[in-house]
DRENRO-814428 format. One record per atom (N, C-alpha, C): y, z negated, x negated; residue in three letters. Coordinates in steps of 0.001 Angstrom, whole numbers, plus 500000, padded with zeros to 6 digits. Each point is the difference from the previous one (the first is absolute). Example, Ala and Ser with C-alpha at 12.3 -4.5 7.8 and 13.67 -1.06 7.14 Angstrom:
// DRENRO-814428
north/up/east/aa
494310/492200/486810/ALA
501190/500000/500890/ALA
501200/500000/499100/ALA
501050/500720/500350/SER
501190/499940/499180/SER
501090/499270/500770/SER
***
This chain:
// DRENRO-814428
north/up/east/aa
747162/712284/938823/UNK
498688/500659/500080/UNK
499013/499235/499125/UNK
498910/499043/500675/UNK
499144/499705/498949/UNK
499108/500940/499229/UNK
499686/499290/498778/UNK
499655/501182/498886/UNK
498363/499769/500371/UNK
500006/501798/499343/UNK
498318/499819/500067/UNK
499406/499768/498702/UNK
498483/499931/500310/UNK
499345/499697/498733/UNK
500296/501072/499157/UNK
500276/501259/500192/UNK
500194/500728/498712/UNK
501055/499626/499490/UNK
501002/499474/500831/UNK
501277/499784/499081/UNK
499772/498832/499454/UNK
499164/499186/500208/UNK
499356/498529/499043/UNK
499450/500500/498720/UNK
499008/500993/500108/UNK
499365/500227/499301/UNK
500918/500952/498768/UNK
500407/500697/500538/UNK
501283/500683/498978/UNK
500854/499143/499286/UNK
500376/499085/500712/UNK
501330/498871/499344/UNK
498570/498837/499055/UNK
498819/499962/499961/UNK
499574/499105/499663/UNK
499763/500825/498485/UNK
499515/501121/500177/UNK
499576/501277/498702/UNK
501174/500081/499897/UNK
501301/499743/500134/UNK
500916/500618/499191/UNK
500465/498522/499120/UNK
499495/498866/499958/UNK
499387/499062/499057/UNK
499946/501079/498708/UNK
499216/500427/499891/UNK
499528/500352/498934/UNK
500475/501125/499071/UNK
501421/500723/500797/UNK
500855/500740/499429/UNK
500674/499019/498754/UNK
501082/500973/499450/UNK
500941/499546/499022/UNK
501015/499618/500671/UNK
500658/498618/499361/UNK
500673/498949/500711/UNK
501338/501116/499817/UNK
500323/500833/500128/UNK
501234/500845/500276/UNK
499879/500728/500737/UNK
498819/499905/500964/UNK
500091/500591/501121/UNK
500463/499697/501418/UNK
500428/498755/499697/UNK
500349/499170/501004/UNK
501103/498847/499472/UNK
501008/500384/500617/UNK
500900/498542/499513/UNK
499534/498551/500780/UNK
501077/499135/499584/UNK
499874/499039/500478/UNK
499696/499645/501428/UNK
501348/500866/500607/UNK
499954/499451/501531/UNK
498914/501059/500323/UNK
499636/500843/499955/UNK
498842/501247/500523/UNK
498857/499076/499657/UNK
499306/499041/498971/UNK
499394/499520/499631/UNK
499750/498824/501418/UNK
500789/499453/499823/UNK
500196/498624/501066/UNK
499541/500662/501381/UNK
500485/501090/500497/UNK
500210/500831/501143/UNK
498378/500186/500354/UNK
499567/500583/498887/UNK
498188/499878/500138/UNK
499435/499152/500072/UNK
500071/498715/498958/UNK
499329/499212/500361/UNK
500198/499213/500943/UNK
501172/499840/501205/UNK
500288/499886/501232/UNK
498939/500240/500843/UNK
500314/501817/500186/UNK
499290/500273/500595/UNK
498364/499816/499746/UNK
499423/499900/499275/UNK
498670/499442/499950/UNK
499937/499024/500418/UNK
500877/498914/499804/UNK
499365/498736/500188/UNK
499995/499403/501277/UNK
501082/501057/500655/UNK
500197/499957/501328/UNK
498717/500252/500640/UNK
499363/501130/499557/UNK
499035/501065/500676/UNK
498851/499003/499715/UNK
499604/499014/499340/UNK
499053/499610/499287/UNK
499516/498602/501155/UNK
501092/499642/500104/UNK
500310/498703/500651/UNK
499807/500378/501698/UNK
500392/500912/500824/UNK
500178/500640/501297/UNK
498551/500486/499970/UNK
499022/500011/498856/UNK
498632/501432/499727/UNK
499287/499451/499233/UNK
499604/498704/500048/UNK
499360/499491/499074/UNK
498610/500680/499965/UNK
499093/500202/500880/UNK
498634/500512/499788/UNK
499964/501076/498952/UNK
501111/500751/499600/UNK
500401/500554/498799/UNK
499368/499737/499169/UNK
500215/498527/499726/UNK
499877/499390/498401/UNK
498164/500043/500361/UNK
499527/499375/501332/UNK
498740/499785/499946/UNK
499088/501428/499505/UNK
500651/500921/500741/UNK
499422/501404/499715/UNK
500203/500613/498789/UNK
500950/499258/499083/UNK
499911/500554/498717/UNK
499059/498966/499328/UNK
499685/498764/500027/UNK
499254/499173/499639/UNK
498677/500662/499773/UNK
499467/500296/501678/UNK
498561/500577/500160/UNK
500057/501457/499036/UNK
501087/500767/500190/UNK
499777/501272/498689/UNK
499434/499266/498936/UNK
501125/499569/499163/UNK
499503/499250/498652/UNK
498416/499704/499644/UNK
500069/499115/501278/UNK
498231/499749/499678/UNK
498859/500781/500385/UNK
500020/500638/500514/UNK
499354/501287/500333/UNK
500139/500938/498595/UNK
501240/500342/499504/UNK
499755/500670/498775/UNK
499970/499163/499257/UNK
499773/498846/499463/UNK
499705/499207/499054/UNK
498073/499713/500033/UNK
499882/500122/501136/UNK
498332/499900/500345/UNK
499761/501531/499726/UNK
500135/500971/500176/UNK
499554/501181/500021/UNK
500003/500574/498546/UNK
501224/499337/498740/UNK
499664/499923/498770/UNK
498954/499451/499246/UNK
500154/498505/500705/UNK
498895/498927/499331/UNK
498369/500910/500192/UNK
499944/500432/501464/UNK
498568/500667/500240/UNK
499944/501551/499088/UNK
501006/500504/499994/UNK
499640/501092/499240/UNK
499989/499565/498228/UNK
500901/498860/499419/UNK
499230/499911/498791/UNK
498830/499511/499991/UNK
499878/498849/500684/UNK
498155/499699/500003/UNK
499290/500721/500599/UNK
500016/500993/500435/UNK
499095/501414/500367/UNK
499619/500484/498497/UNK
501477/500404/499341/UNK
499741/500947/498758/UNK
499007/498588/499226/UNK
500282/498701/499682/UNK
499276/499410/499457/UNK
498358/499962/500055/UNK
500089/500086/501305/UNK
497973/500030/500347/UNK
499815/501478/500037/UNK
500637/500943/499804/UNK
499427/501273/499726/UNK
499815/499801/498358/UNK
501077/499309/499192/UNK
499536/500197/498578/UNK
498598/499310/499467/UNK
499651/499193/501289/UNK
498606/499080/499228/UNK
499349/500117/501061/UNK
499706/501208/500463/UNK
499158/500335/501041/UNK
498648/500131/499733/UNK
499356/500770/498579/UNK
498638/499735/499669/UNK
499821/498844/499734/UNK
500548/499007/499411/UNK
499920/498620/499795/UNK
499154/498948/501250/UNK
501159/500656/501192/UNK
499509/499386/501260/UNK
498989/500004/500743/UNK
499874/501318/499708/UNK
498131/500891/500737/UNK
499057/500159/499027/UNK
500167/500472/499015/UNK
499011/499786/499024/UNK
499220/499081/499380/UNK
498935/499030/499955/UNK
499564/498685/499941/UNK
498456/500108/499594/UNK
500011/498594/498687/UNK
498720/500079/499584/UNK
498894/499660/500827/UNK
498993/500575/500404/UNK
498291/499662/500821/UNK
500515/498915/500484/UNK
499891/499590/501398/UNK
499583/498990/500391/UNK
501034/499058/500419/UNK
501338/500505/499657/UNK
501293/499431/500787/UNK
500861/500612/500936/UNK
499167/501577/500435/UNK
500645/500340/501568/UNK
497961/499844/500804/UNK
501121/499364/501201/UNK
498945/499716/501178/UNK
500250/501024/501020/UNK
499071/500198/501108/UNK
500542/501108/500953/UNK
498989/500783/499316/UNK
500694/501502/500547/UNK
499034/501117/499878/UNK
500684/500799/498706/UNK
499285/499883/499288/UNK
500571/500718/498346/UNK
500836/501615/500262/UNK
499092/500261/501362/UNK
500919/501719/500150/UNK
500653/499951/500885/UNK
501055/498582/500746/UNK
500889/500080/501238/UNK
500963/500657/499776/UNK
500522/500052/501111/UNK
500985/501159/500280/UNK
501650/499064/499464/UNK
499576/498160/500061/UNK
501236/499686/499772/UNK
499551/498825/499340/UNK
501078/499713/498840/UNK
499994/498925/499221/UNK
500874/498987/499523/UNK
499727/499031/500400/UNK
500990/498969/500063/UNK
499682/499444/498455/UNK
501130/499233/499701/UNK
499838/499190/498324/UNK
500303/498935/500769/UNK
499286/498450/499560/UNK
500935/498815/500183/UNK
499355/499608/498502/UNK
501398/499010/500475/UNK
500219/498913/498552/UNK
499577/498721/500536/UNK
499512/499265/499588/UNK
499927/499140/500254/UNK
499699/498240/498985/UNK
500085/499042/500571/UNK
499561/498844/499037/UNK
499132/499173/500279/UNK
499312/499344/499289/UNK
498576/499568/501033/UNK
500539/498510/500452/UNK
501105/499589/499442/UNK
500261/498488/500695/UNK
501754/500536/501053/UNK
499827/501144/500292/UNK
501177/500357/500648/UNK
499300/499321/501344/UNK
500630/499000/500833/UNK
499590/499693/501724/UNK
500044/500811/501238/UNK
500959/501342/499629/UNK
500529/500924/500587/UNK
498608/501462/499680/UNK
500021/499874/498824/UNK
498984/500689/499587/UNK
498139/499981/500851/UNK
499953/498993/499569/UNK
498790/499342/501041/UNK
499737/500005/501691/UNK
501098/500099/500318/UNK
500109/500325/501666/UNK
500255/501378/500005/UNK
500717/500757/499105/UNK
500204/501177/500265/UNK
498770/500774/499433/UNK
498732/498737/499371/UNK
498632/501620/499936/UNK
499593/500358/501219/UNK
499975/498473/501486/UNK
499293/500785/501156/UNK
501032/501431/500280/UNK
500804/500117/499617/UNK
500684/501240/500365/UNK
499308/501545/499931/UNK
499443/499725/498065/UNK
499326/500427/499229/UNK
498397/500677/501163/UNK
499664/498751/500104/UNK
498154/500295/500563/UNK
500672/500659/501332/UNK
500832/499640/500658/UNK
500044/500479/501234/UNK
499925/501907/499583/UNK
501547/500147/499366/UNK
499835/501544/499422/UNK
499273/501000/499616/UNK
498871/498745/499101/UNK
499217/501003/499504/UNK
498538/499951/501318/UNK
499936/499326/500394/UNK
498664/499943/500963/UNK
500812/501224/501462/UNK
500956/500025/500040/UNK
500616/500896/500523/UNK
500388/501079/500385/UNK
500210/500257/498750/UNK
500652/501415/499275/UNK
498361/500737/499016/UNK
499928/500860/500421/UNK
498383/500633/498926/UNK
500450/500698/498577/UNK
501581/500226/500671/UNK
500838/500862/499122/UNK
500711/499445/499029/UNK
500240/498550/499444/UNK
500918/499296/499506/UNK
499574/499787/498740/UNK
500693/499904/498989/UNK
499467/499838/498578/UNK
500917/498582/499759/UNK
499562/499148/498868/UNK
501162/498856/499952/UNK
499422/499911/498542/UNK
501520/500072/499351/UNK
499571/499643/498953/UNK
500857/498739/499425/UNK
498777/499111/499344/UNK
500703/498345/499483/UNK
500605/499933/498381/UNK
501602/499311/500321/UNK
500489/499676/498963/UNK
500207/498815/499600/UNK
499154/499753/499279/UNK
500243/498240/499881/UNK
501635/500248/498792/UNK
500898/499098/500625/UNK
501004/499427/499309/UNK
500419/498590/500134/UNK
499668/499205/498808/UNK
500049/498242/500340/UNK
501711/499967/499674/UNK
500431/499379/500942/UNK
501710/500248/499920/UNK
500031/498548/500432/UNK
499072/499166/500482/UNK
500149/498437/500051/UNK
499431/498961/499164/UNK
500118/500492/498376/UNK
499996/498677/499219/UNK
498719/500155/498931/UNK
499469/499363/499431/UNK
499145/499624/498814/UNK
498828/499928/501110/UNK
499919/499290/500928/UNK
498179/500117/500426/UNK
500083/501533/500396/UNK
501034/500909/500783/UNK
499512/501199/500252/UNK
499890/500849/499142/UNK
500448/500090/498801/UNK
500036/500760/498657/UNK
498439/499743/499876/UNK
499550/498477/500058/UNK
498849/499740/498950/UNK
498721/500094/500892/UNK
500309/500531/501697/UNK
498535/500176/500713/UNK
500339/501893/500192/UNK
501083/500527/499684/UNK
500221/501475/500158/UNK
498695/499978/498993/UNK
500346/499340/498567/UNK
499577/501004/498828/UNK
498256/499614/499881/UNK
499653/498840/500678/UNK
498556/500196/500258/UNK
499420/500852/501095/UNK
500928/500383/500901/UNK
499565/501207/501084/UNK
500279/501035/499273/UNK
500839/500557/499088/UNK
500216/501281/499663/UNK
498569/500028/498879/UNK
499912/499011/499636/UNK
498391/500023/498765/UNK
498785/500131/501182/UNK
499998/498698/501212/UNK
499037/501042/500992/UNK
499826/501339/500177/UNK
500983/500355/499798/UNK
500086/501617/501187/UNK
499439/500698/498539/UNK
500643/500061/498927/UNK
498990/500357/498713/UNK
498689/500258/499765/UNK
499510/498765/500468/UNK
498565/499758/499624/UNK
499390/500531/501341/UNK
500304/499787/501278/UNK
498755/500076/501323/UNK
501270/500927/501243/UNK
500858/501164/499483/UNK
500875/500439/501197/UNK
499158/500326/501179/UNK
498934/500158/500017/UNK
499502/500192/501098/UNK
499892/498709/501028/UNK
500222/498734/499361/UNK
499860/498552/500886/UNK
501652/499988/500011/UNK
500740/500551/499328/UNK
501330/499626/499858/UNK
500721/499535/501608/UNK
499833/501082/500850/UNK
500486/499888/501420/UNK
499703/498466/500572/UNK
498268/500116/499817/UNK
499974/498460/500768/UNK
500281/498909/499543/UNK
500450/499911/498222/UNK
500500/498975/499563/UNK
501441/499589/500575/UNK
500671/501172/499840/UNK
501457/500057/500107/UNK
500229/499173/501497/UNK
499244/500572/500612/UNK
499966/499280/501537/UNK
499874/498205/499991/UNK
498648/499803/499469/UNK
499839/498793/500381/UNK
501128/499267/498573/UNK
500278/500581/499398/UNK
500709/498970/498817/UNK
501647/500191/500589/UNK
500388/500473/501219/UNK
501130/500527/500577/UNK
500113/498805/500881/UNK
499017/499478/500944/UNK
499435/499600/500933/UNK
499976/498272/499743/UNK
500205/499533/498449/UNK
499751/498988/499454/UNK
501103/498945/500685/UNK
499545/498736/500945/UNK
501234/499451/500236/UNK
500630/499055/498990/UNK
499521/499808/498974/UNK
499928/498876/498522/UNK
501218/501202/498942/UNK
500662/499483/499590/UNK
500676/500611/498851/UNK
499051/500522/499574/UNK
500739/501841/499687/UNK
498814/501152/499496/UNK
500634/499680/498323/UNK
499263/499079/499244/UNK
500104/500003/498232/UNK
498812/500801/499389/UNK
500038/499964/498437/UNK
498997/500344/499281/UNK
499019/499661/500665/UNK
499750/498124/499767/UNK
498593/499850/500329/UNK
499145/500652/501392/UNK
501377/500397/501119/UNK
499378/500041/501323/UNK
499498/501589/499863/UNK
500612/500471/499688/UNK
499789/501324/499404/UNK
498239/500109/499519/UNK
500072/499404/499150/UNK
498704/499718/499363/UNK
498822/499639/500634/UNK
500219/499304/500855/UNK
499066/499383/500823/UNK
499381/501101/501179/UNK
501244/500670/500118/UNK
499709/501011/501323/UNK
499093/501124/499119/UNK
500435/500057/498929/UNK
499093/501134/499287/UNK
498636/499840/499596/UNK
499941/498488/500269/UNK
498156/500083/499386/UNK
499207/499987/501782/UNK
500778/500194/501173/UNK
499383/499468/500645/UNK
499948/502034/500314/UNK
500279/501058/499558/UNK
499492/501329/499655/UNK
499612/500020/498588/UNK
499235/499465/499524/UNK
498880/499684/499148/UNK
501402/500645/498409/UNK
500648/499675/499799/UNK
500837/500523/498981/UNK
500572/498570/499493/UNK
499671/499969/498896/UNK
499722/498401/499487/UNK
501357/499602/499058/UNK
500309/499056/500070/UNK
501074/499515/498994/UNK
500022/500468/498697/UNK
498659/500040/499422/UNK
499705/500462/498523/UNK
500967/501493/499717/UNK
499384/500964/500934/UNK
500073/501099/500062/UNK
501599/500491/500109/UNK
500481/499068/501058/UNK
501495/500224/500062/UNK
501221/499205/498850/UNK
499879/498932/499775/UNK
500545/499581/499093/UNK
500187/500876/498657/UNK
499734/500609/499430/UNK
500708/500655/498726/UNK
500354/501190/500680/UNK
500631/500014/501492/UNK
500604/501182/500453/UNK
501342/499943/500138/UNK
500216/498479/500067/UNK
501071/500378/500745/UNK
501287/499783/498990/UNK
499909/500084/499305/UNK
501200/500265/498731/UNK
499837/501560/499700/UNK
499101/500814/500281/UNK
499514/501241/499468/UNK
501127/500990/500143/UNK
500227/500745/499185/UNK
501088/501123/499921/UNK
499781/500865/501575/UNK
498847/500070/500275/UNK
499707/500740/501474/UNK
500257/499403/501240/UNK
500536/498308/499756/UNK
500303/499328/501219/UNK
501511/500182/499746/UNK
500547/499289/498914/UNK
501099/500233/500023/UNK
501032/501054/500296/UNK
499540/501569/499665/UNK
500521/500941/499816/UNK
499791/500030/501838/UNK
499162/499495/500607/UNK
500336/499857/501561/UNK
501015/499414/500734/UNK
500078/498935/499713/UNK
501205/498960/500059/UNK
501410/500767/499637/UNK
499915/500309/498932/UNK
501472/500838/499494/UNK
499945/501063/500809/UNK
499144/501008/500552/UNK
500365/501110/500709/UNK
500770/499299/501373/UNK
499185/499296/500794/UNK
500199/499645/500977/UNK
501819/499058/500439/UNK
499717/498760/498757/UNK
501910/500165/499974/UNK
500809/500885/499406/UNK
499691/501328/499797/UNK
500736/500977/499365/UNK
500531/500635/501464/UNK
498801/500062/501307/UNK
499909/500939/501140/UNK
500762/498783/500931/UNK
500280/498817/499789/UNK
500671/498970/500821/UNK
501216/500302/499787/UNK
500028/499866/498509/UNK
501824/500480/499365/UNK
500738/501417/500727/UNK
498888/500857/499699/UNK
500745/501378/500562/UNK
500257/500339/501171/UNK
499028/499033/501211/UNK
500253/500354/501225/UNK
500878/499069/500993/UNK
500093/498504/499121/UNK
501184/499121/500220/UNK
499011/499190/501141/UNK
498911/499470/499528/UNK
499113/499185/500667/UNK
500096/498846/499493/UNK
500171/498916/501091/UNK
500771/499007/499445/UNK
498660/498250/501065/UNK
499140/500882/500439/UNK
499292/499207/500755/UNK
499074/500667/500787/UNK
498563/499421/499817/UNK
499039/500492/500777/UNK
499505/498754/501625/UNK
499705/500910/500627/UNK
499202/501404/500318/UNK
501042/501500/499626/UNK
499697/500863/499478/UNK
500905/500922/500014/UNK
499556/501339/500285/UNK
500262/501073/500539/UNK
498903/501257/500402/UNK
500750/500667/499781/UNK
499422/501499/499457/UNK
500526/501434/499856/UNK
498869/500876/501128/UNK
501206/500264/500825/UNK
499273/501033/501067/UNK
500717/501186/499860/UNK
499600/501056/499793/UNK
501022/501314/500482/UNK
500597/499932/498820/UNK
500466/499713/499281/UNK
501132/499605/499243/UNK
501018/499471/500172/UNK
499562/499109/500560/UNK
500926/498645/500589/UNK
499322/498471/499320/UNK
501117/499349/499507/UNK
499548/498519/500085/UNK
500168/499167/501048/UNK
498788/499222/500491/UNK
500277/499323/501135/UNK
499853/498347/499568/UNK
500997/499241/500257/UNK
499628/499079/499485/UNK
499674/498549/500798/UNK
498875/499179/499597/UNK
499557/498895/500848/UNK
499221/500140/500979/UNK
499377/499094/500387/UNK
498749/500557/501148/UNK
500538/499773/501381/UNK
500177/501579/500062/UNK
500509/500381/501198/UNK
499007/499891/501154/UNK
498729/500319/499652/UNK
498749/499794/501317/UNK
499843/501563/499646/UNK
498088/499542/500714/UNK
499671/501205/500079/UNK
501088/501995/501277/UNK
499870/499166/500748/UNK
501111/501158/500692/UNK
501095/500511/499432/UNK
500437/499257/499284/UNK
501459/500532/499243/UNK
499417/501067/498855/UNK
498768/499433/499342/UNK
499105/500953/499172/UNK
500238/501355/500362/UNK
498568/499493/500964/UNK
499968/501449/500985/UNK
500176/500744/500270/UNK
501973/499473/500342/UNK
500793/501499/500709/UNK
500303/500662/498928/UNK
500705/499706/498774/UNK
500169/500547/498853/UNK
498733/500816/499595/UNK
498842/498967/500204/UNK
498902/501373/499813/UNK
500006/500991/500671/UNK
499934/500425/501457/UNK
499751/500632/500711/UNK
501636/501028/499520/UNK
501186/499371/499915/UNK
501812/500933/499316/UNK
499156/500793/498921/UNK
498887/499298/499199/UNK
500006/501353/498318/UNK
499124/500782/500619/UNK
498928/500097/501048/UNK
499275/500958/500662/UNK
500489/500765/500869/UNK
501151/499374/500773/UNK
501051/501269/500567/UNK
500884/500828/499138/UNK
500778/499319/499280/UNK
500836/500855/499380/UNK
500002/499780/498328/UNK
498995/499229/499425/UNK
500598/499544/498834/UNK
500440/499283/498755/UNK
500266/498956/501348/UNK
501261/499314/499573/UNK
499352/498084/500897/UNK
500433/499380/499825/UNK
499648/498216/500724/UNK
501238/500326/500757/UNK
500713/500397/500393/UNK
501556/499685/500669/UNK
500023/501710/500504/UNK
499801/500310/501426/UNK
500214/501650/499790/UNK
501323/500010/500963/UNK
***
């Protein structure tokens, strides 16, 4: 009589009894029969495979759920002039982003498409330089922009996003006098306890949510990561207006 999966599954959990529950030859006798059953039934193994990862994904998403619920004002909450969209939408996306990311830069038409789109969409910008010494050193003259003029902040961020030249200090700089915000003015900013203490929040919110590369988005309370295109946006927008949730 070939065995069924419960009797696989029984002889496989009884693994985990005390080795005096089974002698030797009773021992052998099982693992026979499994290996028999295993070998004649292989899609077995495939279908326990797909379990595994299915509950191994369904952990990973529920701890990084609890993670972006713990830094959830962090994400929506934002100083003047670094969410774009409609300040009272119904939905709000966070990205991270870097201004010499290449991925980043193709993924703003995503951005204009959404928001020229959507009347309802709020977006709010996280600058995190996660690629090197020029993005550290043109973040911290944009984070001293957004200081001094948040109301130009949006259209800086754009065109200094937009830059096809390595985004450094100086380029940084350059983009800022051309919105009348002058080198003078920014330079003793950007060491300032108020830029920095930006910088540290922001890899504090990379660390906790296990962001490891931009473009990166929080929709719903979901991280989505890389520029997926505007449609992939979208539907997730349209999942937290049905039920919620980016994934319903």
């Amino acid at each position: 009589m070939r065995p069924t999966i419960a009797l696989v599954a029984a002889a496989l959990t009884s693994a985990t009894l005390p080795a005096a529950a089974f002698d030797d030859a009773q021992t052998r006798d099982i693992e026979k029969i499994v290996r028999e059953y295993l070998v004649a039934h292989p899609e077995v193994l495939l279908e326990a495979i797909d379990a595994l990862e299915a509950k191994r994904t369904a952990e990973a998403q529920a701890t990084r759920g609890a993670a972006i619920a713990s830094v959830s004002q962090l994400l929506t909450a934002t100083p003047a002039g670094t969410a774009v969209g409609n300040p009272a939408g119904d939905v709000t996306i966070t990205e991270f982003f870097d201004y010499n990311c290449g991925y980043c830069k193709r993924a703003a038409a995503d951005m204009e498409v959404l928001l020229a789109t959507d009347p309802q969409l709020r977006v709010v910008l996280k600058e995190v330089p996660v690629l090197g010494p020029d993005s550290e050193a043109a973040t911290r003259v944009s984070l001293a922009f957004r200081s001094l003029a948040p109301d130009r902040y949006p259209a800086y961020q754009k065109m200094l996003l937009a830059s096809r030249e390595r985004v450094d200090q100086e380029r940084a700089l350059t983009v800022a006098a051309e919105f009348d915000v002058s080198r003078e003015q920014l330079m003793p900013l950007l060491q300032s306890d108020a830029v920095t203490s930006v910088l540290a929040e922001s890899a504090q919110l990379l660390d906790t949510l296990g962001i490891s590369g931009t473009p990166t988005y929080v929709v719903g309370g979901e991280l989505v990561s890389g520029a997926v295109g505007a449609d992939a946006l979208a539907k997730r927008i349209a999942n937290v207006r049905q039920c919620g949730k980016a994934t319903c």
